[in-house]
N, C-alpha and C positions, 0 to 999 in steps of 0.2 A: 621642681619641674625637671623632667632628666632629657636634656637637651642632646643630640647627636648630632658630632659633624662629619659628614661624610667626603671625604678631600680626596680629589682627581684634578689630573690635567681633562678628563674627559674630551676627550679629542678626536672622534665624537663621540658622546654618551650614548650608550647601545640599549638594547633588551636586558641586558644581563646588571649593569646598571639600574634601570629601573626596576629590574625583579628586586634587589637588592634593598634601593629604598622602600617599595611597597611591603616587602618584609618587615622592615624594621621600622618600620610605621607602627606595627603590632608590639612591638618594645619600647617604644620609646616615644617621649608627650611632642618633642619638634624636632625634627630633622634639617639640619642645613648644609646643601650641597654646594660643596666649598670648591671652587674650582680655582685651582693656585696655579702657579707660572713657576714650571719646573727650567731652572735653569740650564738644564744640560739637553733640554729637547726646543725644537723650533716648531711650533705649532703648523698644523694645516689649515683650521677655523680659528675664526679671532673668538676670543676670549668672551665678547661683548656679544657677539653672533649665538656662542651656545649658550648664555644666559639666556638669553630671547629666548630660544626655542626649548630648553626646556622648564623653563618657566610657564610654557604655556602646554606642556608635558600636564604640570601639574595645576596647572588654573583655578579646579576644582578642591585640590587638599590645603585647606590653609595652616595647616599642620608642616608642609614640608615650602622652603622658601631658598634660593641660589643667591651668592654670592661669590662675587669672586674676591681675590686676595694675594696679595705679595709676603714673599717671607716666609718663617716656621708656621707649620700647620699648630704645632702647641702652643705657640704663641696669640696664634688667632683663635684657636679653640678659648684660648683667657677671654681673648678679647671679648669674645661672643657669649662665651658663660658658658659651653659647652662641654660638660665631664666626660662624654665618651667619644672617641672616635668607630666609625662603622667602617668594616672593610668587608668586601666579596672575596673570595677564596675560592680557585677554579680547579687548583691544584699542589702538587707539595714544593713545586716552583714559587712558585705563589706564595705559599707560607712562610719559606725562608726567608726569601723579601721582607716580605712584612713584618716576621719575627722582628727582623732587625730594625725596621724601622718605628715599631711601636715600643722598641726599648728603649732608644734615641727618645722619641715622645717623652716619653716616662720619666726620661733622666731631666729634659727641661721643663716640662710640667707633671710632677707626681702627683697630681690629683685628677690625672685623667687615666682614663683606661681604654684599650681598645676590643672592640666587640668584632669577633669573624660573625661572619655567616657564609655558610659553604653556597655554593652558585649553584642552582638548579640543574639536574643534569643535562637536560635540553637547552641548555644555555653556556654551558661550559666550554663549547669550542670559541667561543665568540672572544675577539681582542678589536680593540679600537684599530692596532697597528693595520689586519687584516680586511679592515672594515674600510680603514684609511684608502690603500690598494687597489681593493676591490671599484670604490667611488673614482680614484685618479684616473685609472680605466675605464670610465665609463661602465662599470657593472652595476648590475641591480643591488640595493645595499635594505631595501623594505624589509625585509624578514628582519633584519638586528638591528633598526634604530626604530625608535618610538616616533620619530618624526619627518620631512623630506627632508634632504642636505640642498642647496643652491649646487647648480652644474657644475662638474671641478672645471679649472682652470685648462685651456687647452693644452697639451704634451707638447 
């Protein structure tokens, strides 16, 4: 079974996101979106909250299933059985990042690989960060997330 883990803080999980797993749905027999707790950032949404809601994202695909996770993502890709890791690629910012970070992968688990997939071009302007902002502000945030957000907190 060629299992995918797809690891973000997703905070919060956008359009571009879900374009990303519904893609790679067509690769690959189960997808798990792995939402880990990056230690150099301070979350907006708890961790627990975006489970929920995109869990019911995908209610319908029992093929793709969220979990969250502490620690190395390759280490949790063992845990889970998962040989490949899935990433969106918006641009060649993007892929330097990632270069790097799926060499690191590679170096504590060499039996995973990571799989790009370049982001839809109608989707490419899209970042959690700006999504984030947009919501703190009270802006409309529909068009980029698959789901509501809860009212942000007042300023």
């Amino acid at each position: 079974m060629r299992i995918a883990l797809f690891p973000g803080s997703f905070d919060p999980f956008t359009n571009g996101h879900l374009d990303v797993v519904r893609r790679g749905a067509d690769l690959f027999d189960q997808i798990i979106i792995a939402i880990g707790n990056n230690s150099s950032k301070t979350r907006y949404l708890p961790v627990e909250q975006m489970v929920t809601l995109i869990e019911q994202v995908f209610a319908d695909e029992p093929r793709v299933s969220v979990q969250s996770y502490k620690g190395l993502t390759a280490d949790f890709a063992r845990e889970v059985g998962a040989r490949y890791l899935l990433r969106g690629l918006r641009n060649t910012t993007d892929f330097e990042y990632e270069n790097t970070i799926a060499q690191a992968n590679r170096h504590v688990n060499p039996a995973l690989e990571t799989v790009f997939l370049i982001t839809s071009p109608t989707l490419a302007a899209i970042s959690s960060t700006i999504i984030r902002e947009i919501h703190r502000f009270g802006g409309n945030i529909d068009d980029f997330v698959p789901f509501q957000l809860p009212a942000p907190a007042q300023q």
